[in-house]
Backbone and ligand atoms as CSV (ligand in chain L), in Angstrom:
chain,resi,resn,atom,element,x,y,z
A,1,UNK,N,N,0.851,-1.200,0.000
A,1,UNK,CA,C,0.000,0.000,0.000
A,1,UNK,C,C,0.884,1.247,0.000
A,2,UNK,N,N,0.448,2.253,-0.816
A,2,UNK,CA,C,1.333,3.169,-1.363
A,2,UNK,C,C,0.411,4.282,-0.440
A,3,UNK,N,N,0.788,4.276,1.376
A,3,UNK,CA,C,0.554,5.225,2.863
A,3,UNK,C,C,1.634,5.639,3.080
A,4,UNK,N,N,1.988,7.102,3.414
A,4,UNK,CA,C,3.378,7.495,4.201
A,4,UNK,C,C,3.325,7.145,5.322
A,5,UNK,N,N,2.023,6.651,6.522
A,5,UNK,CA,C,2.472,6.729,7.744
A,5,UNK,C,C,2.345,5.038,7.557
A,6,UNK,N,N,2.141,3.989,6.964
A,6,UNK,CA,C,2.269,3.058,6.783
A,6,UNK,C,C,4.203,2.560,6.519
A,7,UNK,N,N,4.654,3.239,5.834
A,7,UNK,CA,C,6.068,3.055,5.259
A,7,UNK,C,C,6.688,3.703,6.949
A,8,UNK,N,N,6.324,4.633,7.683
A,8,UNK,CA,C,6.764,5.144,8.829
A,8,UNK,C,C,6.752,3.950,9.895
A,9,UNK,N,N,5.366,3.328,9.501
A,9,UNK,CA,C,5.136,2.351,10.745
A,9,UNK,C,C,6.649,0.985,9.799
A,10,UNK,N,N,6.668,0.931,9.098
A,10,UNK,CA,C,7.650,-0.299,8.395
A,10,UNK,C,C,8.897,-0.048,8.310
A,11,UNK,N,N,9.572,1.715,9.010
A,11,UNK,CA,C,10.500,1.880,9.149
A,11,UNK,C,C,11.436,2.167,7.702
A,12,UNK,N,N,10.777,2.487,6.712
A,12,UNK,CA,C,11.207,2.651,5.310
A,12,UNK,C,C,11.194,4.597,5.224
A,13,UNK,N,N,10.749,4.524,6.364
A,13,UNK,CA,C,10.936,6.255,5.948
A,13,UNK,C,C,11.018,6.522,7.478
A,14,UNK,N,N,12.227,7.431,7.879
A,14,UNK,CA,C,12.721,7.574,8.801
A,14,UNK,C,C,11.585,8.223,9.802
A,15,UNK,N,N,11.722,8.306,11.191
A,15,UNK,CA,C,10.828,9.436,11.906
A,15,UNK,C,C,11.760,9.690,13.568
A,16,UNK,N,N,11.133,10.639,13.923
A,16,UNK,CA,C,11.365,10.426,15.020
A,16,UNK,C,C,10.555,10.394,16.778
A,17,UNK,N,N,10.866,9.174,16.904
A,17,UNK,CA,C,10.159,8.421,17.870
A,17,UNK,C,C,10.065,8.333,19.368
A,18,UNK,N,N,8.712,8.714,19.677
A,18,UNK,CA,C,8.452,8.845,20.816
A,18,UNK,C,C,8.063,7.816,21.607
A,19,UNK,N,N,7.322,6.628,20.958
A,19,UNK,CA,C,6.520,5.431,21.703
A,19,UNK,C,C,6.684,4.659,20.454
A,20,UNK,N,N,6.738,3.427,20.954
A,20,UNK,CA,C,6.238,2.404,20.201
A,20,UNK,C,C,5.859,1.000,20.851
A,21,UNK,N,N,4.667,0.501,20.395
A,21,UNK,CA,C,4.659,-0.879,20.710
A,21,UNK,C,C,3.847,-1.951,19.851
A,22,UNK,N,N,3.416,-2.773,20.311
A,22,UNK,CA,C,3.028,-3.786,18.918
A,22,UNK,C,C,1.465,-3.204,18.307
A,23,UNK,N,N,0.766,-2.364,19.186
A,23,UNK,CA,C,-0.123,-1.554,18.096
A,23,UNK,C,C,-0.035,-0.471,17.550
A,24,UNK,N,N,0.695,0.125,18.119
A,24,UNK,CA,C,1.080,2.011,17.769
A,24,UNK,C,C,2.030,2.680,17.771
A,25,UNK,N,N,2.180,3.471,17.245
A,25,UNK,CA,C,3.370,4.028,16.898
A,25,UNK,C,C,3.225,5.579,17.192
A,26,UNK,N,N,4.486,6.577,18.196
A,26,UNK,CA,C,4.106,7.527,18.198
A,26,UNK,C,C,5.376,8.124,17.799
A,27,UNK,N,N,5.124,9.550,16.923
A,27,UNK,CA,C,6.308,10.283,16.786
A,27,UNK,C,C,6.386,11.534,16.481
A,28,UNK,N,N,7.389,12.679,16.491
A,28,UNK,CA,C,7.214,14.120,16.314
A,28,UNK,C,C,6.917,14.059,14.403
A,29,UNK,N,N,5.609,14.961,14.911
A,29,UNK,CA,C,5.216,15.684,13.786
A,29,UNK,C,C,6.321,16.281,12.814
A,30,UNK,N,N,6.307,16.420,11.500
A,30,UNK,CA,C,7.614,16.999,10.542
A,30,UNK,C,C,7.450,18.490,10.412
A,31,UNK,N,N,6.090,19.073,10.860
A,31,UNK,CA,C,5.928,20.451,10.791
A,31,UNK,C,C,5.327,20.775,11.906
A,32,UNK,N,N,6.145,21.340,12.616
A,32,UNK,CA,C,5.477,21.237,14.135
A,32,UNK,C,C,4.550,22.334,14.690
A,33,UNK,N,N,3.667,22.477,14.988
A,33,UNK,CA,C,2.430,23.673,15.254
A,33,UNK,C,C,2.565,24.150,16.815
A,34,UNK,N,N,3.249,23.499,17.111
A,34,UNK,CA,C,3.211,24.042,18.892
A,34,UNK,C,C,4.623,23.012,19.489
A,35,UNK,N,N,5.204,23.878,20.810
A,35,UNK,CA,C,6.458,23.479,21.448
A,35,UNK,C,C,6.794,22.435,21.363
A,36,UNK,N,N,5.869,21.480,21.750
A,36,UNK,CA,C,5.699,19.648,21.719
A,36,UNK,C,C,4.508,19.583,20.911
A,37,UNK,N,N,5.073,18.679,19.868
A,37,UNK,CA,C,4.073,18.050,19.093
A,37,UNK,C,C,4.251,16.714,18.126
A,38,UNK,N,N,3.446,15.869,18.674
A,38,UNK,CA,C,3.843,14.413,18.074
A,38,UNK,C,C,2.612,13.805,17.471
A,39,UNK,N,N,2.331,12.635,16.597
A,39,UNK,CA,C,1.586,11.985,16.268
A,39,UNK,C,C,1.477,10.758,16.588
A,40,UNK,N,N,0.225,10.094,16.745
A,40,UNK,CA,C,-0.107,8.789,17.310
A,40,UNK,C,C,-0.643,8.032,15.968
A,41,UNK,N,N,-0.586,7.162,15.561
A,41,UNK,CA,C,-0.985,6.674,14.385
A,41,UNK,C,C,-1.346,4.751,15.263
A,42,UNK,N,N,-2.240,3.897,14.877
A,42,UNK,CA,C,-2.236,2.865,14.970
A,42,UNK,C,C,-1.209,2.117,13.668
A,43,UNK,N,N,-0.459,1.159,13.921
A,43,UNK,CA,C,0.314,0.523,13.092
A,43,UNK,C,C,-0.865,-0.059,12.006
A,44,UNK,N,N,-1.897,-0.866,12.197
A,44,UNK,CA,C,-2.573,-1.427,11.160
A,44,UNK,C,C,-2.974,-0.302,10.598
A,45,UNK,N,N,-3.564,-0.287,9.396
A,45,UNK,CA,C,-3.946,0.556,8.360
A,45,UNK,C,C,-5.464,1.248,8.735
A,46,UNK,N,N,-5.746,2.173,9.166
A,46,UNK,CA,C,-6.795,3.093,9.173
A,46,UNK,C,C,-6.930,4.281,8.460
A,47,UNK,N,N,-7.750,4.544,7.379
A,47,UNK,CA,C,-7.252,5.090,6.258
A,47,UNK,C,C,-7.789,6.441,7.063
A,48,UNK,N,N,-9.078,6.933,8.284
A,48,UNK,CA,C,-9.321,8.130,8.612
A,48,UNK,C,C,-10.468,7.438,9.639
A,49,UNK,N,N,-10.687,9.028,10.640
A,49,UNK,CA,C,-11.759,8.787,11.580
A,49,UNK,C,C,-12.923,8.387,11.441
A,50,UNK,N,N,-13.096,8.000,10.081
A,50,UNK,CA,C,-14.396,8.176,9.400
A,50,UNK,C,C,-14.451,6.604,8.806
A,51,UNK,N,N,-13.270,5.667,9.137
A,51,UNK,CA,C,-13.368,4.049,9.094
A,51,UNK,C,C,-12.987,3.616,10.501
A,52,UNK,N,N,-13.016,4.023,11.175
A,52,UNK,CA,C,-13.152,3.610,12.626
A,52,UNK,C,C,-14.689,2.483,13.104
A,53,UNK,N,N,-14.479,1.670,12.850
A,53,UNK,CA,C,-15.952,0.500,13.170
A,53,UNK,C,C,-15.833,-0.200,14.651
A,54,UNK,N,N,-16.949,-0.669,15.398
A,54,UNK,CA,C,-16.584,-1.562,15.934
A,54,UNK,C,C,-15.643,-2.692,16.002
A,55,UNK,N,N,-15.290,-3.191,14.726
A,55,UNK,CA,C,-14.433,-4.402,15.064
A,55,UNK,C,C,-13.031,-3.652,14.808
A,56,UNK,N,N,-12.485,-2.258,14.496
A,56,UNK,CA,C,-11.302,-2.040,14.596
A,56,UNK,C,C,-11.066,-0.994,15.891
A,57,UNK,N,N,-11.882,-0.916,16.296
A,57,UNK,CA,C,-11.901,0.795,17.340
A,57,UNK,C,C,-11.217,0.488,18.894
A,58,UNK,N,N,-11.145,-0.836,18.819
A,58,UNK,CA,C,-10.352,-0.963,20.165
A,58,UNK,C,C,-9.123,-0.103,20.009
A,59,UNK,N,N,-8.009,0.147,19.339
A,59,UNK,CA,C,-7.074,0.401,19.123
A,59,UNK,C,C,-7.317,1.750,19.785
A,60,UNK,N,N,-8.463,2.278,19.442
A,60,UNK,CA,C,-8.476,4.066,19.605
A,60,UNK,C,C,-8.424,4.472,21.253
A,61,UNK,N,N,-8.881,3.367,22.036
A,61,UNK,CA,C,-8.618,3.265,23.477
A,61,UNK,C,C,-7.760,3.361,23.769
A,62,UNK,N,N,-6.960,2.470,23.030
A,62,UNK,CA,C,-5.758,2.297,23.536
A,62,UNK,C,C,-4.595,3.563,23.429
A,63,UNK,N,N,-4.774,4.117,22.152
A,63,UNK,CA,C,-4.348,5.313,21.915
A,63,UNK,C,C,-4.225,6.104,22.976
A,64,UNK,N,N,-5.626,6.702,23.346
A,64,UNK,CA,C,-5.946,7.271,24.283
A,64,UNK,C,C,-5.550,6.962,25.573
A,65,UNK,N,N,-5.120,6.124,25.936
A,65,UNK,CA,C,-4.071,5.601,26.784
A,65,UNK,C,C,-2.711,5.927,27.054
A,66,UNK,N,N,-1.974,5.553,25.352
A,66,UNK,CA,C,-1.214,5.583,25.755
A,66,UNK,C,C,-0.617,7.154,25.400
A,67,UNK,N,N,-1.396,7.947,25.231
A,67,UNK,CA,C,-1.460,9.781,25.169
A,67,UNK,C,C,-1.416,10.021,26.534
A,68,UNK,N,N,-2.291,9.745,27.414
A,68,UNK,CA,C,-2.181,10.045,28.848
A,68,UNK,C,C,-0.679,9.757,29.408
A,69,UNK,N,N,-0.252,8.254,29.295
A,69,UNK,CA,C,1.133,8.322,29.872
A,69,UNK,C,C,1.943,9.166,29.024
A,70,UNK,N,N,2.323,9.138,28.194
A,70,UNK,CA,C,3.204,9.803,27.187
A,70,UNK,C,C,3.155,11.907,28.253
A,71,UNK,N,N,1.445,12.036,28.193
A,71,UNK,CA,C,1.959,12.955,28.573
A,71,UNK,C,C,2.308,13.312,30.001
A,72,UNK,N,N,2.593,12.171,30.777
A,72,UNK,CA,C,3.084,12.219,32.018
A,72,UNK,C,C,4.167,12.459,31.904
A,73,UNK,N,N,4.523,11.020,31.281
A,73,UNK,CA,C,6.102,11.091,31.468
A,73,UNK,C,C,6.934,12.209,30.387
A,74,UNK,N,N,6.084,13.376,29.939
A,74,UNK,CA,C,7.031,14.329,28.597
A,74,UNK,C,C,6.413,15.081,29.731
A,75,UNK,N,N,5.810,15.190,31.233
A,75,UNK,CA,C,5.795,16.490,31.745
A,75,UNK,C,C,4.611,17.518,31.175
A,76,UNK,N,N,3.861,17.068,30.971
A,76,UNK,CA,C,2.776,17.825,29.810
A,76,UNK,C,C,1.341,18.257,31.033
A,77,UNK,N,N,2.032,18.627,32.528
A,77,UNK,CA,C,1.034,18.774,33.594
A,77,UNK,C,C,0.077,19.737,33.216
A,78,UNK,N,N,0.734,20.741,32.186
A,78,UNK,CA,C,-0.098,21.750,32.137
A,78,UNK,C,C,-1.578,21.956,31.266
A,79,UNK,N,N,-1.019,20.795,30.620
A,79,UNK,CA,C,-2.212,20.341,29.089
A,79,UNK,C,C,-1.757,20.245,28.104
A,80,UNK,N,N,-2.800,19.492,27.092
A,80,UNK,CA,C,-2.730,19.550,26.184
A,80,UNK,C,C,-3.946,19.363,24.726
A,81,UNK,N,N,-3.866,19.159,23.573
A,81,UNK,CA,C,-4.719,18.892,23.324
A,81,UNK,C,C,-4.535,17.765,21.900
A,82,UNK,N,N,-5.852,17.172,21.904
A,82,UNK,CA,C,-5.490,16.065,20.979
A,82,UNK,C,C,-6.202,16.234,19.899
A,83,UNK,N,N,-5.911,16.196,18.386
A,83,UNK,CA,C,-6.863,16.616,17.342
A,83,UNK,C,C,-6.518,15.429,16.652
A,84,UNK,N,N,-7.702,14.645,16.022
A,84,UNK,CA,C,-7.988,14.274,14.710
A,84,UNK,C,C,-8.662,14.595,13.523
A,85,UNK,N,N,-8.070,14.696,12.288
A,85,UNK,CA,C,-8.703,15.675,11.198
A,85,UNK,C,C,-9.201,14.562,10.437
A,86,UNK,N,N,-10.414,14.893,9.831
A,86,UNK,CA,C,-11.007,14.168,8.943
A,86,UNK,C,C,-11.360,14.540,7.893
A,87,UNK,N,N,-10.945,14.192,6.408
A,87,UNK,CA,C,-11.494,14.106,5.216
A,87,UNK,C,C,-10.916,15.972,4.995
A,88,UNK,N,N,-11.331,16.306,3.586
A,88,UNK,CA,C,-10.681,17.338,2.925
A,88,UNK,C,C,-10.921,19.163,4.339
A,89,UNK,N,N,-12.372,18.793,4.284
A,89,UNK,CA,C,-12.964,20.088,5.304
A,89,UNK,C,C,-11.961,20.330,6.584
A,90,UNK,N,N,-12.123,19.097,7.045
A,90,UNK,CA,C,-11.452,18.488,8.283
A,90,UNK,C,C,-9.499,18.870,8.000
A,91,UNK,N,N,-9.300,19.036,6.862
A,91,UNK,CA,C,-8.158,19.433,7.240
A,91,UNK,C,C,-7.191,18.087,7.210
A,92,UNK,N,N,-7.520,16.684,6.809
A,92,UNK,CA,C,-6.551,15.445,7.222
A,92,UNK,C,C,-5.771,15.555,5.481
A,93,UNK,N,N,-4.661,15.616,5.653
A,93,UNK,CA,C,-3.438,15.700,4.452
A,93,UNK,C,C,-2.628,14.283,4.648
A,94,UNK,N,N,-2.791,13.428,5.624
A,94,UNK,CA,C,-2.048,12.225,5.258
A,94,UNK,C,C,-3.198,11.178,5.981
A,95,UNK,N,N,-3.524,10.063,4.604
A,95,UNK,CA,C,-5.024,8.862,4.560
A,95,UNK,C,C,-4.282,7.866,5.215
A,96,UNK,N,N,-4.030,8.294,6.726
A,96,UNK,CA,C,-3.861,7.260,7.642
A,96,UNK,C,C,-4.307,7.597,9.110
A,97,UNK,N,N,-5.262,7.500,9.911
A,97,UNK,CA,C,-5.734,7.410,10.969
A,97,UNK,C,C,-4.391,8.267,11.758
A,98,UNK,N,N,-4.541,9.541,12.762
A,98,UNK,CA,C,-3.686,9.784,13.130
A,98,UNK,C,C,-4.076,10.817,14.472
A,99,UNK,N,N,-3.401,10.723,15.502
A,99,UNK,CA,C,-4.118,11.530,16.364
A,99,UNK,C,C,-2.686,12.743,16.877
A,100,UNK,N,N,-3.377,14.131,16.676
A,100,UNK,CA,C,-1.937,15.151,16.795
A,100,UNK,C,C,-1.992,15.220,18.519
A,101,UNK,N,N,-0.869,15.394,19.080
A,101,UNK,CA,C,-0.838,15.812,20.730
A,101,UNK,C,C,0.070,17.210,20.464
A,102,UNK,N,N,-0.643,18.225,20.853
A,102,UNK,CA,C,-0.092,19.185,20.971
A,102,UNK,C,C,-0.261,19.962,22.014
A,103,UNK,N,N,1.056,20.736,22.640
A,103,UNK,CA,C,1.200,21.269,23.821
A,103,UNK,C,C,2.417,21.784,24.082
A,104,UNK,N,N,2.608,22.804,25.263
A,104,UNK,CA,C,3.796,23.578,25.405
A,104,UNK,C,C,3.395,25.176,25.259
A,105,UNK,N,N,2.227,25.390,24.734
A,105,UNK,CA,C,1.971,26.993,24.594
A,105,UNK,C,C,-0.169,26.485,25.167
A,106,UNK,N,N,0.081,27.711,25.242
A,106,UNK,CA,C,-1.607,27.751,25.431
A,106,UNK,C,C,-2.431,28.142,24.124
A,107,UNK,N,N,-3.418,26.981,24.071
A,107,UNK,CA,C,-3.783,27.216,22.617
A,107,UNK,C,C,-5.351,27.378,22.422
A,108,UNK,N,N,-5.359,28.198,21.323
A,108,UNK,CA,C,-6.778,28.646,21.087
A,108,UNK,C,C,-7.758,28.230,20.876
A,109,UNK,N,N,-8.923,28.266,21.464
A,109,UNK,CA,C,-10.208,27.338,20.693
A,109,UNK,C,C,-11.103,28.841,20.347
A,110,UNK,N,N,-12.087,28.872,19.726
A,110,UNK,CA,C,-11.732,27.942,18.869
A,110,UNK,C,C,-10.968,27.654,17.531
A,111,UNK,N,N,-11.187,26.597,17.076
A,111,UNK,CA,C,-9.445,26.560,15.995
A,111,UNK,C,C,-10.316,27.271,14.768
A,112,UNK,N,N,-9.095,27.459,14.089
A,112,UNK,CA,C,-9.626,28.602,13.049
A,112,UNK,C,C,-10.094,27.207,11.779
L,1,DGP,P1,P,-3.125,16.039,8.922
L,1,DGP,O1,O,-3.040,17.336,8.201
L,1,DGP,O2,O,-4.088,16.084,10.100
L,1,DGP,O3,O,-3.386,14.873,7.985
L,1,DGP,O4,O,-1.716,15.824,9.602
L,1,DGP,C1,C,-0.647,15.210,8.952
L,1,DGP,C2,C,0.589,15.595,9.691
L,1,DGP,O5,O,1.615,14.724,9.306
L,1,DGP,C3,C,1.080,17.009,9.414
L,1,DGP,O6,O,1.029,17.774,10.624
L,1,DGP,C4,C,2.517,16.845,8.956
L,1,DGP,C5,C,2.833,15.424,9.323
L,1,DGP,N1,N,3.710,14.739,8.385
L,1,DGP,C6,C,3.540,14.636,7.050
L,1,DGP,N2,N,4.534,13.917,6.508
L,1,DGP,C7,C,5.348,13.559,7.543
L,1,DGP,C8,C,6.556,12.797,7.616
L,1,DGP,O7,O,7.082,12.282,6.621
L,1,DGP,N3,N,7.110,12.647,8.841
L,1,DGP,C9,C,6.546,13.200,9.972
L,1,DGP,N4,N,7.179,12.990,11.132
L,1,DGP,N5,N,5.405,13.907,9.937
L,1,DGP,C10,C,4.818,14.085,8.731
């Protein structure tokens, strides 16, 4: 499958890495929007928020999981926030399921 965050999860295109384990993969964003900012992607293929079903959505728990520790242990007491973009409106530029953590400045809602 011809995915950039797919070739990221297969290690064919470099990144740099914050978490990993046998479902997910986390790493700094390449254009970064705020002080700390990384992406959470599930390793299996989720092309957007908008194929998220019952029989694949466990993963998104888990995500959400492992965002909470991540932002323990990066010190992130103060907040942060988590965005997923969907489809053209939505703003999503790479067709792979991806959740942004951003934090380090205080940020605006609402988003423009
Ligand atoms: P979105 O616009 O929500 O689909 O976010 C995609 C994000 O992915 C965007 O903030 C930039 C980031 N990105 C795109 N290509 C790469 C890459 O090759 N490496 C890394 N680390 N991030 C990338």
């Amino acid at each position: 499958m011809d995915c950039l965050f797919c070739k990221i999860t297969a290690g064919e295109i470099p990144c740099k890495k914050v978490y990993e384990d046998d479902q997910v993969l986390a790493f700094y964003d390449v254009d970064p929007q705020a002080p700390v900012h990384f992406l959470v992607i599930p390793k299996a293929h989720i092309a957007s928020p908008a194929d998220i079903t019952p029989e694949n959505s466990a993963v998104v728990a888990h995500i959400f999981a492992v965002i909470a520790r991540l932002a323990r242990e990066l010190g992130l007491e103060k907040g942060y926030r988590v965005v997923t973009n969907c489809g053209a409106d939505g703003g999503q530029s790479v067709p792979h399921l991806h959740f942004h953590v951003l934090a380090g400045r205080s940020l605006a809602w609402p988003p423009g």
